[in-house]
Each structure stands twice: as C-alpha cells, then as structure tokens.
N, C-alpha and C positions, 0 to 999 in steps of 0.2 A: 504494500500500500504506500502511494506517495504523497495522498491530501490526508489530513487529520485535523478535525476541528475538536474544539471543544469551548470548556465558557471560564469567564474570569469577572470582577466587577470591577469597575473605576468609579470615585469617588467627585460627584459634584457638591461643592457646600455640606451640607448633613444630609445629602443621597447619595446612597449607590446607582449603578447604573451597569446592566449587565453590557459584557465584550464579549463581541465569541472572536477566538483565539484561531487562526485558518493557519496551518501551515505545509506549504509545497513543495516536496525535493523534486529535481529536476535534470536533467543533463546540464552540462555547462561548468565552465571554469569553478572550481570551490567556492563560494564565500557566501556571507549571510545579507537578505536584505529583510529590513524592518519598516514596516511601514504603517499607519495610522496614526501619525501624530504622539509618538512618541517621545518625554521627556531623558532627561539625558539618565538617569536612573535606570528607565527602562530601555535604553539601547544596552546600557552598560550588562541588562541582564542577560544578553547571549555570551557574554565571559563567564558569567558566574555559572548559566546554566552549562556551558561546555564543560568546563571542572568539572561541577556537579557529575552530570552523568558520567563521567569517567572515573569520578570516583567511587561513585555507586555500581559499577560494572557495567555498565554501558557500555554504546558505542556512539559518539555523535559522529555525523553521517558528513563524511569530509565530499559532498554533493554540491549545486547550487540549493539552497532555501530559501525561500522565499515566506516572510512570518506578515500576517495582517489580521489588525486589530480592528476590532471593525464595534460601531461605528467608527468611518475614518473621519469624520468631521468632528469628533470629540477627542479632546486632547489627554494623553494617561499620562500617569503620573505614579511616579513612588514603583516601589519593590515590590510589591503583593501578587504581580505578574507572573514570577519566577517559576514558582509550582508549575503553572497552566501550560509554558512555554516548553517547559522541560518534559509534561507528558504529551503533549502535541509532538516532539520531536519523537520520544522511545514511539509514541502510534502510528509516527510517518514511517520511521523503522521498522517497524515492523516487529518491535521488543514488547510491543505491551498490543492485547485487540484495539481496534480504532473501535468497531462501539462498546467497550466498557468507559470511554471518555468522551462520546458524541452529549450525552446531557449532565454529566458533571460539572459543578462549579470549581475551580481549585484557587485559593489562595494561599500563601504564604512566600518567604521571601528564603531563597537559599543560599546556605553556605559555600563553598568553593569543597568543603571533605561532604558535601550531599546531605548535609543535618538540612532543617526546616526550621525556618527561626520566625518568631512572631511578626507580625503588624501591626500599625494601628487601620482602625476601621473598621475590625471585624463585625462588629454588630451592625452598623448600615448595610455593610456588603448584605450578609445575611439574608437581612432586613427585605434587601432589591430581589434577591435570589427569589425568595419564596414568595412574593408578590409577583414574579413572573414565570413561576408555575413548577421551579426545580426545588426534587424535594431531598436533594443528597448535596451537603458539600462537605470538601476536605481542606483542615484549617491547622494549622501548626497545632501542637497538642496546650503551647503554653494560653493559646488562645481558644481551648476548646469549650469552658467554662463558660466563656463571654458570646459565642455562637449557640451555646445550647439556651440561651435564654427565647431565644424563638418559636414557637411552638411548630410545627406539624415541618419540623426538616430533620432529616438524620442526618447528624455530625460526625464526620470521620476522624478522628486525631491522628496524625502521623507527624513523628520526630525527626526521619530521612527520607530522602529519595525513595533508597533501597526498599524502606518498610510499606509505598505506596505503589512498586514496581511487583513487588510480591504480592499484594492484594491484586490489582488490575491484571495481573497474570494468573491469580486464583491457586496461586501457593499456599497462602494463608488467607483468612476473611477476617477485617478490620471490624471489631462491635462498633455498633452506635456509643459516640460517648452518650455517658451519664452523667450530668451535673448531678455534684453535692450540695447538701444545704449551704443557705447563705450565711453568711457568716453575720451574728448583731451588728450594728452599727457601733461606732465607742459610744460611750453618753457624752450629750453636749454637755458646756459647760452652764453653770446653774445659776439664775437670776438672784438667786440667794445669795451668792456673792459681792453682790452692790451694795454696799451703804447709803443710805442716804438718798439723794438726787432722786424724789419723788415724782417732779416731773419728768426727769430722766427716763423714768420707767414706766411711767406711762406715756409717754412718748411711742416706747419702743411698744407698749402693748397695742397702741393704738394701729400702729403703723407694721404688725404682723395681722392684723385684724381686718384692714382692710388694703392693702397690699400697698400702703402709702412709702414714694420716699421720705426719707430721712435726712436734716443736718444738723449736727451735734456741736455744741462751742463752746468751749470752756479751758481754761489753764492744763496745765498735767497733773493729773492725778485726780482730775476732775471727777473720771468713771467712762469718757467718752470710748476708749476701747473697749471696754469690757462691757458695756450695754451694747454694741456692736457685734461684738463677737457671740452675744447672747440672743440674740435677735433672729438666726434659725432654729435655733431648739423651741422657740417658742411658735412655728408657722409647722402645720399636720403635714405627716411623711407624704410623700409622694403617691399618686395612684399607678396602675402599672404602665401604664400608656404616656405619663406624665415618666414614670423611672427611665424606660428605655429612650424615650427623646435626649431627655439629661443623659443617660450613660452615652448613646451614640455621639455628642458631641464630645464627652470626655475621650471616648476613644479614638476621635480623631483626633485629635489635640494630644494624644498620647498621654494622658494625663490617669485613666484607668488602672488601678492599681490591678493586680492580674488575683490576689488573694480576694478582694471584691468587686465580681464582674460586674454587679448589680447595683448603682448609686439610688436607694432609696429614703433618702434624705434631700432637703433640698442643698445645693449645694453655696460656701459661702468662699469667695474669695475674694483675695488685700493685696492686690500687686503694689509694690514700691514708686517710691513718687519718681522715680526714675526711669519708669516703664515708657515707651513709646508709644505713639497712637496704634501701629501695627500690635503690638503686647496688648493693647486695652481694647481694642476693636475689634483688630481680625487683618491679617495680611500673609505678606511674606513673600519675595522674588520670587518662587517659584511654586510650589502647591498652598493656594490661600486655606490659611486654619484659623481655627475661630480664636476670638483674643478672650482675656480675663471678663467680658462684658457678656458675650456668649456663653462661655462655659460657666458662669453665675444664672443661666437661664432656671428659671423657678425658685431660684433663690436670693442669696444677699451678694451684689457687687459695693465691698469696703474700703474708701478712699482714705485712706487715715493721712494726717498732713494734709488737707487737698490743695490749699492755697500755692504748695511745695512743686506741684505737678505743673507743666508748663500748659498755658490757658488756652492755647491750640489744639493740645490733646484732649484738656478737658470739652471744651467747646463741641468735637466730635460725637459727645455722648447725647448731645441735643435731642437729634433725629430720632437716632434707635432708640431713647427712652418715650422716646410718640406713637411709635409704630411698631415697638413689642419685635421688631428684626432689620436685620441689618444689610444691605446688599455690598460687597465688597467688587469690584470692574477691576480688572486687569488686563492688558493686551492683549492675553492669551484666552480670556474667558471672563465670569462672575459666578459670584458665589452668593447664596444666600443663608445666614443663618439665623435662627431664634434668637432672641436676648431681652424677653421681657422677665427681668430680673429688679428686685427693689437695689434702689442706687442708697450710697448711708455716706455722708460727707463727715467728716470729721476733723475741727481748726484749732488752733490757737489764737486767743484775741488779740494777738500781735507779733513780730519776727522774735521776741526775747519771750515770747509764751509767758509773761505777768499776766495776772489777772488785773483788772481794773481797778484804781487804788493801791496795788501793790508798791512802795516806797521801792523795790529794788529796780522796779519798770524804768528805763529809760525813753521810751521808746513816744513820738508827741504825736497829737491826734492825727497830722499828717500820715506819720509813720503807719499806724494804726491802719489809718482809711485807704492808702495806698495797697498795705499788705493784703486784708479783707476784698479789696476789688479787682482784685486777682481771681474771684472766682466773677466771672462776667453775669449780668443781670438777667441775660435769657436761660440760661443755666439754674439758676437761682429760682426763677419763676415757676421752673418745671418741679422744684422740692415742698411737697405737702406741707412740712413739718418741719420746726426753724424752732432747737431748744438751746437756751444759755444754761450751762451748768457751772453752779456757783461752787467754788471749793468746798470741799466738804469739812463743815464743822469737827469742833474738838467733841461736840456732844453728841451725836453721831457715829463719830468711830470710836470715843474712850465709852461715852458710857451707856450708848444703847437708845435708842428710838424704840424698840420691839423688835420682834423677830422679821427679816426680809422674809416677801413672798415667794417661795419658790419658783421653780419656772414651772413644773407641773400644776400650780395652782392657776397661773396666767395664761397657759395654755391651754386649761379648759375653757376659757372665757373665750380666749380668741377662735377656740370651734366653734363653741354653741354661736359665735357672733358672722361664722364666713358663712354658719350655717341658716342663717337667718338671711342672710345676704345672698347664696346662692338660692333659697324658695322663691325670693322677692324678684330675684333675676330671671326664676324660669321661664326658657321661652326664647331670652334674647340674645342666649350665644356667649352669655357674662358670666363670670364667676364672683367678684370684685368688684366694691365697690369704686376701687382708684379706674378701674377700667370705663366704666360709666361715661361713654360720648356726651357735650353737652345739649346735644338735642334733646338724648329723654331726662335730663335736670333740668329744660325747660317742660316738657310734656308730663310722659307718666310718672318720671319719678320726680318731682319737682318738690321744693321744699317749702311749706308754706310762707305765704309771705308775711306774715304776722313774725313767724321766727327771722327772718332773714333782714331786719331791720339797722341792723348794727353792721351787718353785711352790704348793703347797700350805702347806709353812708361812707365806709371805706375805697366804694367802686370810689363814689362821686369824686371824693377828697383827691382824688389819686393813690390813696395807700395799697389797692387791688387794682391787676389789671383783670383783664374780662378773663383770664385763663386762671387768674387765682380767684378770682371767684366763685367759677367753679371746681375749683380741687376744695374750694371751703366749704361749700355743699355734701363733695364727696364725704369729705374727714367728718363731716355732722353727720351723715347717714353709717359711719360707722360706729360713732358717739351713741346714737340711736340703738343699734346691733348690739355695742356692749352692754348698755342700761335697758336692754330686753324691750323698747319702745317701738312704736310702729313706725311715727314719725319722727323727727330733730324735732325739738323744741329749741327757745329760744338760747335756753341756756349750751344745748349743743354746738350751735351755731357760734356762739360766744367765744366756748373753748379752742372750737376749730380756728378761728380769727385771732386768738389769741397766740397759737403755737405756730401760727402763720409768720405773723407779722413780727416774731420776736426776732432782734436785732444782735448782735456781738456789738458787745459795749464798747464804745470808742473813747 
C-alpha cells in the first residue's frame, strides 16, 4: 500500500478541529514533502518521526512522500502531529494495516528513542474528535486521565511507538484506559482569617454573589490580598460543562497539572505587575494561547499593585470585561477565547503605600493623584465595587471584635442569593446578576423608582455615568438576593452607591 490516511486534530483558540493526515510514497528521487500549512514545529516533525520509527524497529521508507494535512487552508501548529505522521508512514509501508488507522485519531508528540511524550490540548482535541463522530483515540499515556474525561470515546494510552505498532499489528490489544477518581480539591483558604475590615468582607460577599468586579484600597497590611485570595472559595464549584470549558483552556495554556485533569473549582489567578499584554490577554508569535484573563475564565483575575502594571496593558482589559471573550488577529489567523472572569484590583493610596494621615507619608496630593490615575477612568467605570480599607485597628487584632465568619458560613448566602438570581433570570440566557444588559434594568427587571432616588441625583450631578448606573442597579439586585427581598429597596440602592463611588483618599 502506498496512500494511508488517517486523523489528527489542530487546535483553533479553545477548539479543536479535526486533520486527516494523507500520506503518499511514490517513485522519485528520496525526500519528504509536507504540505498544508505547516508551522515550523510540524515540518521539524519528519526528523523526529524518522528516528522515531527506527528506533522503534521500523523502516522509514527512503521513497518520494508526499505528507498532506488537510484542511490545507488551516494553518497546524505544535507537536501533537507526531503520532499520526508516524503511523501514516508504518501504513504506507506496509508495517502496520492501513484500515486499522483509516478512522483513528492519534495524538501525541514523539521522542527521537520512539517514547510518546505529552501535549497540551488534549481535552479540546478530544473534545473535536467525538463531536465528529470518532469514537477511539490514542493519546500519550501521561495525558490519558485528561482524555478520558469525555464521555462515549475509548482512550488508548501508549508510552512508544513500538507499544502502538504492536497493537495496530494485533500483537497485543491496548484496554480502554480507565480514569481514576479525582482527586479533592486543596481547601481554599478561609474568610476567617480576616480581621476586621467589615466592609472588606462584605465587599467581597457581595461581589461572589453576584459576579461583580472588585477594587480594593488601602495601605499594606490593610487585608486587601487576603480578601482576594478569598474570594473563590467563596463562589459554588463549577458544573461539568462549566469544569471542562475551564480545564480545556488550562490545557492549552499548558497550565493543567496532569495529577488533576479535572479543574473543578473556579479558577483564580495574580500575574505580576510585570506581565505583558500578551501574559494578561492572550498572544504569542507563533501558536496564540490564552493569557492570565482567559485562563481566570469563571473565576477571579487578581491584579494586586494595579497602579504598578503599565496603563496600556491595563486598558486592554476594557473590551473583554464587556463581552465575557476575547478575539486575538494574527497574520497567520484568530483566535477566540472565553474570559468572563471577575476582575479584583488591588492599590496602595500612594507610591510610598502610607495610609492617609500617616506622619511617615511623604508623598503630596499631587503625588497621590498622579499615582491613583494610572488606572484610566474607562477602566475604573467598568468596577462595580470601589472599597477603602482603613488599617486595621489595635482592637481588632489585640483584643477581638468576635469571632470572623467563616467562608463556609458566606458561602451559603452567596448560593441561596445566585440562586434567587438565576429563578429571577429564567428564560433569558443569564445567570448573574452583573451580566444583566441595560435594556431589561430598564424593562422587566427595572428597579423601582421610589428606590432609585439617591441614584438619580448622582446621574444628574455627574458623580455616575449612565454605565454606573446601571452596575448600581445591578449591585442593589444582588443586595436584594442577599436580604432574601424581591425587590432593592431604597436602602439597597444606597449601599450599592455607596461602595461605588468610594474614593482612595488623596
């Protein structure tokens, strides 16, 4: 046999996308052509596969071949090719039958001594496979955990060449892996750890409750990390549909720890103020992957320092915090990923981080106003929730307030409150209250205007613009969801307006 097809997948944004793998020996001078838009990774893999099968006992076929990936208008990327290339060739040989590989999927990336080394993507590949109708593939064994979270495909795990040459030749027969249970989550850490900073904490309850961002301000030591860091333990695990979206992007991003295939929790991450727009967004010369804003999708993205990060990257978070995703354009293609994740800002009142009043502060209102305006006002307009955290007293830490509420006590409120929130929602596609278009805050879900008085003269004054106005709607219809009410009243409407428009002391 000289034609041998079989299948592989390439990876658009958080899809896969099935290849079938065509390859032709020929008469003609030796050498290899590769064709469908291959990236230099996957030209480089007929080295690797040449080793490979010779290492594994093979023969690669010193002929003309001719290798095409098809579709050829789509552009491949990455090593996950390797497997498919390498049994496309033993089938044009004539070493392995050509249909024990005509509806197989194969990924993984091979070694030079014939091992089968991981990838990232396994679970989108998958994903593609069995929405286009294949119910068998074969996936590095380190990544066999992470494929078998799909339901109705058999997974093959093989470590070499060899061990897949021997199966497709019907030496031996490869079981279906078996995923083991999942392993717990750690425990997050616990809201009980806070002292003090009451509206701190309700801040943060507020804003798990109804999927609001966050800006935190206050000196060091204020608490502003650790309400942050506490701020997923307090928002319900993931459902499964909601887990595998979040794992698939982890797994492209390579970020998937391989002892837990499965991220069911939402996920929270704190890139360095030193990250780039491509680190926070999503990019990269050459296969675009999702950044710290995407792989925060259903969970918390933690800007701690924000003022620190430069106002160009920041600025980029504009859009994708509007539209819940992000399209990255490249010359070569686009990518599109999820990223409706809660954004959490976290400052210091000034470059010397004193609190206001502080005698050691040098720093003059200028200084102050300057540093603060670093985060730009469009930016700013799009955070719900705006809290100043005052140092925490000697009475407070030395001699006790009462006992902090735990996070499991907070986070039954913040159920029973999404869960009020998604009955009220049913119907319109919403979950959240932050999600809530301003058409039905003026329609069906509208807030009365008896409450919303205090609210309106802030439009007038200028202290709101018409987009904070309605995120104060929103934050009072979750006010409402905590205090078990059908509607805002005035006083919700109040509090909402209040955690708005709070300022970093100048």
């Amino acid at each position: 046999m000289t034609l041998a097809r079989t299948w592989s997948v390439g990876l658009v944004g958080v899809r896969g996308a099935l290849v079938e793998v065509e390859l032709d020996i020929a008469q003609g001078l030796p050498g290899v052509a590769l064709v469908g838009l291959p990236d230099a990774v996957v030209r480089q893999s007929v080295d690797r596969v040449r080793a490979a099968v010779a290492n594994a006992g093979g023969e690669f076929p010193n002929r003309r071949i001719t290798i095409g990936l098809s579709p050829a208008s789509m552009p491949k990327q990455g090593s996950g090719f390797d497997l498919a290339l390498a049994a496309a060739v033993l089938a044009a040989a004539g070493t392995v039958p050509g249909a024990a590989i005509q509806r197989l999927v194969l990924l993984g990336e091979l070694g030079l001594d014939g091992s089968v080394r991981p990838i990232r993507g396994v679970l989108p590949a998958v994903l593609a496979a069995a929405e286009a109708g294949h119910r068998q593939v074969v996936v590095p064994a380190a990544n066999a955990d992470e494929a078998a979270l799909v339901a109705g495909v058999e997974v093959l795990a093989v470590a070499s060449l060899g061990q897949l040459v021997a199966h497709l030749s019907g030496r031996t027969v490869l079981p279906a892996h078996v995923r083991g249970a999942l392993p717990e989550p750690a425990p997050a850490a616990d809201l009980s750890d806070v002292v003090g900073q009451a509206v701190g904490r309700r801040a943060v309850e507020v804003a798990a409750a109804g999927g609001h961002h966050l800006f935190l301000a206050g000196p060091p030591g204020a608490g502003k990390t650790m309400l942050a860091e506490r701020l997923p333990g307090l928002l319900p695990p993931l459902d499964e549909q909601a887990a595998l979206e979040v794992t698939a992007i982890h797994s492209i991003a390579g970020t998937l720890a391989s002892e837990a295939p499965l991220l069911s929790r939402p996920p929270f991450e704190a890139p360095h103020h030193s990250a780039t727009m491509a680190a926070l967004v999503g990019g990269g010369s050459g296969q675009i992957r999702p950044g710290a804003l995407c792989r925060a999708h259903r969970g918390v993205l933690f800007l701690d320092e924000a003022p620190e990060f430069p106002r160009a990257v920041l600025d980029t978070l504009r859009q994708p915090l509007e539209r819940g995703e992000v399209t990255i354009s490249r010359a070569s293609g686009a990518a599109t990923f999820p990223c409706r994740a809660q954004l959490v800002l976290a400052a210091n009142p000034c470059p010397c981080a004193g609190a206001a009043g502080d005698p050691a502060c040098t720093c003059s209102a200028l200084e102050r106003r300057r540093y603060q305006s670093r985060l730009s006002g469009p930016l700013l307009d799009r955070i719900d929730l705006r809290v100043d955290l005052p140092p925490v007293t000697r009475a407070a830490w030395l001699d006790g307030l009462g006992e902090p509420e735990p996070t499991a006590a907070v986070a039954a409120r913040v159920r029973a409150a999404r869960a009020a929130a998604a009955e009220r929602l049913a119907g319109t596609g919403l979950a959240l209250n932050s999600q809530v278009p301003g058409r039905l805050l003026r329609g069906r879900f509208a807030v009365p205007r008896s409450a919303l008085r205090l609210a309106e003269r802030a439009l007038e004054r200028g202290a709101l613009s018409v987009r904070g106005f309605d995120r104060v709607q929103r934050v009072a219809w979750t006010m409402a969801d905590l205090a078990g009410r059908a509607v805002p009243v005035a006083d919700d409407v109040a509090e909402a307006l209040g955690l708005r428009l709070q300022r970093v002391a100048a």
